[in-house]
PyMOL Python script that loads the backbone (N, CA, C, O; Angstrom):
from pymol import cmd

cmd.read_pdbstr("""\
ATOM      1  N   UNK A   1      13.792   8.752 -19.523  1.00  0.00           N
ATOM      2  CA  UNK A   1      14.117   9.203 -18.197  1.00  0.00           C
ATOM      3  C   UNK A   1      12.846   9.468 -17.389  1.00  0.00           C
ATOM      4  O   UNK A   1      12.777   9.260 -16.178  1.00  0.00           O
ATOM      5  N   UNK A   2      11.892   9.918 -18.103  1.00  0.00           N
ATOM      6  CA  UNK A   2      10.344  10.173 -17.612  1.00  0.00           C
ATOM      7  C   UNK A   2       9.986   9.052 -16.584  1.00  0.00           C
ATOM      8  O   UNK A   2       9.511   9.146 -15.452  1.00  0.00           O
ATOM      9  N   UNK A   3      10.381   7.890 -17.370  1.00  0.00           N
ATOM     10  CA  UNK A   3       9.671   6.745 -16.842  1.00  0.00           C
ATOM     11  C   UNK A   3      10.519   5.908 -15.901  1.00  0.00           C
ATOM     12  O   UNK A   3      10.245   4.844 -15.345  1.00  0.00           O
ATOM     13  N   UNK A   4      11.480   6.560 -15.868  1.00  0.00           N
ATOM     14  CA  UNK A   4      12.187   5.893 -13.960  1.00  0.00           C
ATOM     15  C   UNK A   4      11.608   6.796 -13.131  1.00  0.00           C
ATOM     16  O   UNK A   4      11.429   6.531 -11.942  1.00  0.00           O
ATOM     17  N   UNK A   5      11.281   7.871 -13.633  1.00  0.00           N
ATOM     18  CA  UNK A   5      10.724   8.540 -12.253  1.00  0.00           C
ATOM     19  C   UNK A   5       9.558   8.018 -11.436  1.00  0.00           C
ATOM     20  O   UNK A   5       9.264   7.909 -10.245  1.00  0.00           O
ATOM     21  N   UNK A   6       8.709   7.580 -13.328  1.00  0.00           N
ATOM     22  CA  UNK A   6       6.852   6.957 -12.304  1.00  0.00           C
ATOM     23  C   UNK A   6       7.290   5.503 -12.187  1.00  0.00           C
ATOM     24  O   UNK A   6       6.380   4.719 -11.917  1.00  0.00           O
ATOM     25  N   UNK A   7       8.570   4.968 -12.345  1.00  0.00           N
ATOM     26  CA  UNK A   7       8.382   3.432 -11.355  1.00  0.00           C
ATOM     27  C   UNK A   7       9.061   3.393 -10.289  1.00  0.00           C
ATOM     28  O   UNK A   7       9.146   2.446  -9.507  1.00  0.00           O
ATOM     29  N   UNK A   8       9.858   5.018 -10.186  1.00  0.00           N
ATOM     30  CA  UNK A   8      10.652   4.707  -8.589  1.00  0.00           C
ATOM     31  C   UNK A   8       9.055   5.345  -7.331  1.00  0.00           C
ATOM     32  O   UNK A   8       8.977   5.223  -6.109  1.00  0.00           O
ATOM     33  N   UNK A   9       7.967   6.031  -8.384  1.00  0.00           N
ATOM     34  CA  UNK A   9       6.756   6.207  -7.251  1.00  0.00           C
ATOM     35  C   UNK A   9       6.157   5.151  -7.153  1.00  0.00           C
ATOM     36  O   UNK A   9       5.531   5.067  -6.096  1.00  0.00           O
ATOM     37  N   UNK A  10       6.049   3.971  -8.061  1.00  0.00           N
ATOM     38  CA  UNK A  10       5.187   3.152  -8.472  1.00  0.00           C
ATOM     39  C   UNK A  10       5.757   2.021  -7.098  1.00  0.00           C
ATOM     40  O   UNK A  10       5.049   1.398  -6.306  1.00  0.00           O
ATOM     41  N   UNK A  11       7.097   2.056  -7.186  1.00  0.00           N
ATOM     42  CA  UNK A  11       8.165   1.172  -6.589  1.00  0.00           C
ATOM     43  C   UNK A  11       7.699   1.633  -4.963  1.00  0.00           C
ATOM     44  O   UNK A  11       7.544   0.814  -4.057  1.00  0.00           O
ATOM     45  N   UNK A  12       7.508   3.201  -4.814  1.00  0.00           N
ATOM     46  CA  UNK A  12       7.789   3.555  -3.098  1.00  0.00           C
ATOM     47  C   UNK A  12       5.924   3.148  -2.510  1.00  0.00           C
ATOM     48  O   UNK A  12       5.397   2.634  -1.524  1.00  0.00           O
ATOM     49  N   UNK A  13       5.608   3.585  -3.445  1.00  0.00           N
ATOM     50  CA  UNK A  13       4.093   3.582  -3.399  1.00  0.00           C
ATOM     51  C   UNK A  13       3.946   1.803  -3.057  1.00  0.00           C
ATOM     52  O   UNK A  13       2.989   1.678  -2.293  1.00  0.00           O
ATOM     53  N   UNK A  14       4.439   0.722  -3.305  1.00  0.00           N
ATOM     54  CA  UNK A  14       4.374  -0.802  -3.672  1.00  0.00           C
ATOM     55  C   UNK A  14       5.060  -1.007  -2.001  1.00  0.00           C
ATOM     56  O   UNK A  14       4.795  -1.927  -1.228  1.00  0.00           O
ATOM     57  N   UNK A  15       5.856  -0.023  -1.798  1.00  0.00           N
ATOM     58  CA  UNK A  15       6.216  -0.479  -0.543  1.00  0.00           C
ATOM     59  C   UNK A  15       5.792  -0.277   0.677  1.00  0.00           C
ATOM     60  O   UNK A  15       5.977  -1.004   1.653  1.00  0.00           O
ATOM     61  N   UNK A  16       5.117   0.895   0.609  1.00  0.00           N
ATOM     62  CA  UNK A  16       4.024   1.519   1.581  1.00  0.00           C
ATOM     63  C   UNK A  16       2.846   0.309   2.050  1.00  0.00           C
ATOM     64  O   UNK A  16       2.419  -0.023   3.156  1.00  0.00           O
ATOM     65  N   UNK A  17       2.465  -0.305   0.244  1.00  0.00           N
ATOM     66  CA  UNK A  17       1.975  -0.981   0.958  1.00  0.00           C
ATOM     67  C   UNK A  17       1.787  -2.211   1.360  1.00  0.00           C
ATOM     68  O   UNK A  17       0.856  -2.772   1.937  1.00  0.00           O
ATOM     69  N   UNK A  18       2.977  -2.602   0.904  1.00  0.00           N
ATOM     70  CA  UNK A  18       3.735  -3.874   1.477  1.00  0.00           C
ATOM     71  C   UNK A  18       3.640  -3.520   3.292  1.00  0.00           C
ATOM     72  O   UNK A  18       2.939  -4.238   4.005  1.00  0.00           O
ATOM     73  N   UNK A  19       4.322  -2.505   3.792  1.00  0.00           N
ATOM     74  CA  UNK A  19       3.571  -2.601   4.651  1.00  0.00           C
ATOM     75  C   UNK A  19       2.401  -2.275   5.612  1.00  0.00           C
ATOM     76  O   UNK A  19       2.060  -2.800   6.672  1.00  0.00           O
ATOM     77  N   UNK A  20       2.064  -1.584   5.138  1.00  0.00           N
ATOM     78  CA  UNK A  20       0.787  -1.921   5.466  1.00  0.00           C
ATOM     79  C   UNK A  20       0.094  -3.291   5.843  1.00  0.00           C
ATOM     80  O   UNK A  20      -0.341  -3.766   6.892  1.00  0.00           O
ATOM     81  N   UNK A  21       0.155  -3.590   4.927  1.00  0.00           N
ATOM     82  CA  UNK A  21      -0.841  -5.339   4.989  1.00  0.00           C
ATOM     83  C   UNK A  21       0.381  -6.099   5.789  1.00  0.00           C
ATOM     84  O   UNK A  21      -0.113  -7.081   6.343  1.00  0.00           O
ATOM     85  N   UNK A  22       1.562  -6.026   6.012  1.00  0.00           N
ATOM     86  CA  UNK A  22       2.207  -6.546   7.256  1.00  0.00           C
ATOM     87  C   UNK A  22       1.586  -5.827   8.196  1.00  0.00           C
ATOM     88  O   UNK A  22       0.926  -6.665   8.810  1.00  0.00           O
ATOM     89  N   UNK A  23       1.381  -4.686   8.721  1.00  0.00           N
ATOM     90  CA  UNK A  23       0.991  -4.128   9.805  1.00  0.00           C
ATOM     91  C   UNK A  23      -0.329  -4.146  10.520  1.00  0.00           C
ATOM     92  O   UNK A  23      -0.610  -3.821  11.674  1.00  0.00           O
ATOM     93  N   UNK A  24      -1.283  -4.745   9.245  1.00  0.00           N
ATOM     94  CA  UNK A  24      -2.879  -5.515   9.043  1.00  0.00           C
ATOM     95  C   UNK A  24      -2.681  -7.224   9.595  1.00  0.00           C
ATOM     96  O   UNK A  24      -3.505  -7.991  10.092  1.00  0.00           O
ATOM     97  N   UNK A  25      -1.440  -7.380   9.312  1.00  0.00           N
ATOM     98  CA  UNK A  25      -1.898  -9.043   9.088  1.00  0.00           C
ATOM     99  C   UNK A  25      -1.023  -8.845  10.962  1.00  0.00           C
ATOM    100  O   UNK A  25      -1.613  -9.384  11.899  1.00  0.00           O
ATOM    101  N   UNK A  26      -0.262  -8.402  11.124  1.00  0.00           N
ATOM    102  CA  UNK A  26       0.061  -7.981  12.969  1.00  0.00           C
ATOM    103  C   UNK A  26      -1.179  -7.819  14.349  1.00  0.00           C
ATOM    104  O   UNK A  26      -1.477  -8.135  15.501  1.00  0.00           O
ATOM    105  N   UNK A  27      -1.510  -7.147  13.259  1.00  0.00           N
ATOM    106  CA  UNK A  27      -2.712  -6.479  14.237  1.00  0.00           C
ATOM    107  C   UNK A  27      -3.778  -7.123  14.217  1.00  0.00           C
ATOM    108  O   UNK A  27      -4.531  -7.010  15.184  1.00  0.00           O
ATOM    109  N   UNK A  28      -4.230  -8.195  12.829  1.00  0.00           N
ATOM    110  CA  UNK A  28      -5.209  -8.615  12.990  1.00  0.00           C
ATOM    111  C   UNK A  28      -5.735  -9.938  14.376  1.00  0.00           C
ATOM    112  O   UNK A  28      -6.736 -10.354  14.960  1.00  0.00           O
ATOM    113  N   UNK A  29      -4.268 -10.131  14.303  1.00  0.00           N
ATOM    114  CA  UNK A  29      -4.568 -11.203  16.098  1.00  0.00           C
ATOM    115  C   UNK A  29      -4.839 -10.421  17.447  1.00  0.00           C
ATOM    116  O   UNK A  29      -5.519 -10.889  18.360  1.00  0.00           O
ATOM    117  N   UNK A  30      -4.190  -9.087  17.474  1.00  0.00           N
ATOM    118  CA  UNK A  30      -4.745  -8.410  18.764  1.00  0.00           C
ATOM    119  C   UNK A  30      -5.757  -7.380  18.664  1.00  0.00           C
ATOM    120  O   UNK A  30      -6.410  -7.176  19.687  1.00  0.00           O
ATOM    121  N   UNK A  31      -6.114  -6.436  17.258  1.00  0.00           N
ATOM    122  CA  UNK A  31      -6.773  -5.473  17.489  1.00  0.00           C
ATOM    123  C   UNK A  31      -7.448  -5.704  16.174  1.00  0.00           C
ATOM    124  O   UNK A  31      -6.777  -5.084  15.349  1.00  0.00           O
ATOM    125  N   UNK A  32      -8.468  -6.308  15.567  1.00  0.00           N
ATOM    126  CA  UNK A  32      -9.277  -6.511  14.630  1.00  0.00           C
ATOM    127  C   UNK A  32      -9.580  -5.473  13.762  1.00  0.00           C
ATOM    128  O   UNK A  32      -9.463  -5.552  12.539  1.00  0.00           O
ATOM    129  N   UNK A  33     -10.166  -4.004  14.686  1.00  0.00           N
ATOM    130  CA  UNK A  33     -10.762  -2.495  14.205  1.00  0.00           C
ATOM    131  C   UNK A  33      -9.287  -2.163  13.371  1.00  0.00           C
ATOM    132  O   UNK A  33      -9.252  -2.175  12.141  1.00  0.00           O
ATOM    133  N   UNK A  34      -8.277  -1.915  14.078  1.00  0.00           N
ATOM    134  CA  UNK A  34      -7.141  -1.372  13.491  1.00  0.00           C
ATOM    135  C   UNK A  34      -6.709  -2.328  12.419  1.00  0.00           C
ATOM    136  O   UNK A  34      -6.453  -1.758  11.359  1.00  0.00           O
ATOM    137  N   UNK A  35      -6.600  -3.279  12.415  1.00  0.00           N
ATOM    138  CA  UNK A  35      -6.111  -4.114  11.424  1.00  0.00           C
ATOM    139  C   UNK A  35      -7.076  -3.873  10.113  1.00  0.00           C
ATOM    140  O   UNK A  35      -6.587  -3.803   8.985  1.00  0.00           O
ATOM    141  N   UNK A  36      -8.514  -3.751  10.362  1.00  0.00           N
ATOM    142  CA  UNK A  36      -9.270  -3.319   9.218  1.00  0.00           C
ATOM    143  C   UNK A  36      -8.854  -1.920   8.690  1.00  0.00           C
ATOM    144  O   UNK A  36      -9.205  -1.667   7.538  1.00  0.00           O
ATOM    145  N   UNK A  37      -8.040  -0.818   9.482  1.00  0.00           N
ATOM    146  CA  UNK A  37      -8.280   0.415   9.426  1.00  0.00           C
ATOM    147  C   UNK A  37      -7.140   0.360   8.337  1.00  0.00           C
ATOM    148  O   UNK A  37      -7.347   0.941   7.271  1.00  0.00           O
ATOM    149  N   UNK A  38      -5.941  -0.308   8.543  1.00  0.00           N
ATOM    150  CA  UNK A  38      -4.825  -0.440   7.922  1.00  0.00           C
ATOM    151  C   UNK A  38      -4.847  -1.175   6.209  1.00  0.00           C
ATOM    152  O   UNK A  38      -4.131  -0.950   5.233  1.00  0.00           O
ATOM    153  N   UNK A  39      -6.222  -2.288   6.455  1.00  0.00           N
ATOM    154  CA  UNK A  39      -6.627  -2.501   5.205  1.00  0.00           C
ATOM    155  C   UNK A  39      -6.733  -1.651   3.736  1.00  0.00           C
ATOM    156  O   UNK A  39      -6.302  -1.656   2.583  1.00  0.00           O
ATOM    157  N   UNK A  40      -7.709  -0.859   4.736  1.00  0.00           N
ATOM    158  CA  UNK A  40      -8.651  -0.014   4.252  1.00  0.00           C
ATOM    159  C   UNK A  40      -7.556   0.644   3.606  1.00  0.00           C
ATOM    160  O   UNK A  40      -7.586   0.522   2.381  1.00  0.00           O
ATOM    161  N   UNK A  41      -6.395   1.444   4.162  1.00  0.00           N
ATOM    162  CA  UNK A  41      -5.114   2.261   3.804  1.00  0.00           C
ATOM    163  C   UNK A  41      -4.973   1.476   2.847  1.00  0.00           C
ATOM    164  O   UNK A  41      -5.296   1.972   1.768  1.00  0.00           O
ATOM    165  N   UNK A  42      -4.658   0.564   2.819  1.00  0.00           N
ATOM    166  CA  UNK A  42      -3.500  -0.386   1.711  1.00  0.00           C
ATOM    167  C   UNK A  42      -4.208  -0.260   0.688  1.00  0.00           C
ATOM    168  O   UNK A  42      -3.707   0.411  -0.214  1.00  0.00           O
ATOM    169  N   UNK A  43      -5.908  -0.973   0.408  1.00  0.00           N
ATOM    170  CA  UNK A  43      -6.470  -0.429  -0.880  1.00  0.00           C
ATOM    171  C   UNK A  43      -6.262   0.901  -1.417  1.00  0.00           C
ATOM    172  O   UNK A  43      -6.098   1.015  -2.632  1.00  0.00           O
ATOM    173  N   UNK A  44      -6.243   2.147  -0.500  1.00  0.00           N
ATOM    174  CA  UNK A  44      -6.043   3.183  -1.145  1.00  0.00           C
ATOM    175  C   UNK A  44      -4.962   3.806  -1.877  1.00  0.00           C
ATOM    176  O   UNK A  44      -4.942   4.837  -2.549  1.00  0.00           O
ATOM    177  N   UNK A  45      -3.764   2.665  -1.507  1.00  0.00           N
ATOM    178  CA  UNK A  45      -2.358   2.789  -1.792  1.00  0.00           C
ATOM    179  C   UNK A  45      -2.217   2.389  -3.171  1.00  0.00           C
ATOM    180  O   UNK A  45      -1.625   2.952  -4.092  1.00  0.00           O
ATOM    181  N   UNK A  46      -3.385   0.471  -3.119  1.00  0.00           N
ATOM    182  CA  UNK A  46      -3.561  -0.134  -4.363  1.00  0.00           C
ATOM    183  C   UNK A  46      -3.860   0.932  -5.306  1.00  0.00           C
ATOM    184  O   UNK A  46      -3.081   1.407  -6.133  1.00  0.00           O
ATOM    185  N   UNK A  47      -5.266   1.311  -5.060  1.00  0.00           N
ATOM    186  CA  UNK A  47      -5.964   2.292  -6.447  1.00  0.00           C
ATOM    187  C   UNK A  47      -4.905   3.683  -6.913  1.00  0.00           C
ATOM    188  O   UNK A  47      -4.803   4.295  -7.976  1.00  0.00           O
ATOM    189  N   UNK A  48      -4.328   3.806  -5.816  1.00  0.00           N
ATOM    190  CA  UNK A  48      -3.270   4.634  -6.256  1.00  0.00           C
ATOM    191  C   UNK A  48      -2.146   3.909  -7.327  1.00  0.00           C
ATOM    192  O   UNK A  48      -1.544   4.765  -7.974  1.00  0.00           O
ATOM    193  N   UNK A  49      -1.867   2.932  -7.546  1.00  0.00           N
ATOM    194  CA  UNK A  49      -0.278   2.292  -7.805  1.00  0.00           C
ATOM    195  C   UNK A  49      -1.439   1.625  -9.134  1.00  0.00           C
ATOM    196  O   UNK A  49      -1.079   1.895 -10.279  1.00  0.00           O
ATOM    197  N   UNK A  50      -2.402   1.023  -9.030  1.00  0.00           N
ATOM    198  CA  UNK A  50      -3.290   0.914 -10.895  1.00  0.00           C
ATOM    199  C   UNK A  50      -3.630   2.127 -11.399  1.00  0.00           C
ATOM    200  O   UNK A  50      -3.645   2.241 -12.624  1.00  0.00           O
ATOM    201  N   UNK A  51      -3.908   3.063 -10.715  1.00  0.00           N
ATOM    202  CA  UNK A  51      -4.264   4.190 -11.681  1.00  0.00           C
ATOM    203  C   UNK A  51      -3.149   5.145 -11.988  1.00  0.00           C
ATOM    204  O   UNK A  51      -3.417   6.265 -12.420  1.00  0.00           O
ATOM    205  N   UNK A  52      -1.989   4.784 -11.799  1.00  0.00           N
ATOM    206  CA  UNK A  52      -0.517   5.294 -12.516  1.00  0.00           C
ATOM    207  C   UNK A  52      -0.274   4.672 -13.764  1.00  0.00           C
ATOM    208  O   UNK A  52      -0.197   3.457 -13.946  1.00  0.00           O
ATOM    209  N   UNK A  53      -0.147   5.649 -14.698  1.00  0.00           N
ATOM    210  CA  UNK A  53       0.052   5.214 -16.552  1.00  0.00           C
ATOM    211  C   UNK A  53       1.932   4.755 -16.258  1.00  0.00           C
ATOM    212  O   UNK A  53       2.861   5.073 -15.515  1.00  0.00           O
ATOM    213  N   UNK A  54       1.637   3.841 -17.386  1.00  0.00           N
ATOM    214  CA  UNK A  54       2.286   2.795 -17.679  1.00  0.00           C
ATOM    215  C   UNK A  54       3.808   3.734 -18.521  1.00  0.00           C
ATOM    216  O   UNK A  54       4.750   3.091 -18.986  1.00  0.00           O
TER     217      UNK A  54
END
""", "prot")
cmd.dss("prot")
cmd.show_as("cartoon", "prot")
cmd.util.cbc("prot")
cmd.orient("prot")
């Protein structure tokens, strides 16, 4: 039961930054700075969602 809990974070966390990098890959045709800024988020989402035990 432990372990539906860390894949329904693993799962919300995956979706965050799903979009994100939609909201990067939007922006990157009109506003370049923001589209990097949103990047930048999404890696932090990544290192969050690999450094969750298995």
């Amino acid at each position: 039961m432990i372990k539906l809990f860390k894949a329904s974070k693993v799962t919300s966390l995956q979706k965050k930054y799903d979009k994100l990098m939609k909201e990067a890959y939007d922006l990157s045709k009109s506003n370049p700075e923001m589209s990097q800024q949103k990047q930048l988020e999404a890696q932090e989402i990544q290192r969050q969602i690999i450094s969750q035990p298995l």
